[in-house]
C-alpha positions in Angstrom: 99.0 84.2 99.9 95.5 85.2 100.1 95.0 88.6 101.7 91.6 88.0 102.4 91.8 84.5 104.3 90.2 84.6 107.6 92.8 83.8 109.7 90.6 84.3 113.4 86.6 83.4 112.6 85.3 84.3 115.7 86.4 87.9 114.5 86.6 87.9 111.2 90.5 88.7 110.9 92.0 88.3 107.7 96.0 88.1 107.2 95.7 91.4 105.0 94.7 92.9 109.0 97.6 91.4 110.4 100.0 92.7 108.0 98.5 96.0 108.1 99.1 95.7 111.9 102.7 94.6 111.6 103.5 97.7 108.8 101.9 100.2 111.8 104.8 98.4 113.9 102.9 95.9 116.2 105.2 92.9 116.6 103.9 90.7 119.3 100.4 88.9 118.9 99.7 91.0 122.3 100.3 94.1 120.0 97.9 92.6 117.5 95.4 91.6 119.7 95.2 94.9 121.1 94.8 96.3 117.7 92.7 93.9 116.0 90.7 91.8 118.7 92.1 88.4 117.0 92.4 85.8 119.8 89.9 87.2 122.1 87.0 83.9 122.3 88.7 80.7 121.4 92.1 81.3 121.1 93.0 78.6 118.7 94.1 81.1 115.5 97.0 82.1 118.1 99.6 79.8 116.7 99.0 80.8 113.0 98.5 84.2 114.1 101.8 84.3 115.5 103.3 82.5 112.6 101.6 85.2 110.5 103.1 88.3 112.4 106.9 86.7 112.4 106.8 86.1 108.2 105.6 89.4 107.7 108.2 91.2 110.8 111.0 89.1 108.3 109.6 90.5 104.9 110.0 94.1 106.5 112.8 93.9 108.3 114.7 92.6 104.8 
């Protein structure tokens, strides 16, 4: 997995940013959003956002 990926281009979010988010305990993408402004434009990274924020709420809760 590449930490740097941009997962949301209208803001530049990479996945490192969303699992950084989930460690400091957001686990909703309205959590993230808040945090990191992902979804805010076009709304299409949403679904792999939320994909994103469920592997990496697993990997921490193992």
């Amino acid at each position: 997995m590449n930490k740097e990926e941009i997962i949301c281009s209208c803001n530049g979010v990479t996945v490192g940013q969303i699992e950084k988010a989930v460690r400091l305990g957001d686990c909703t993408f309205e959590d993230v959003k808040e945090r990191l402004k992902v979804g805010r434009q076009c709304t299409k990274c949403k679904d792999l956002v939320s994909l994103y924020i469920e592997n990496f709420r697993e990997r921490i809760e193992k």
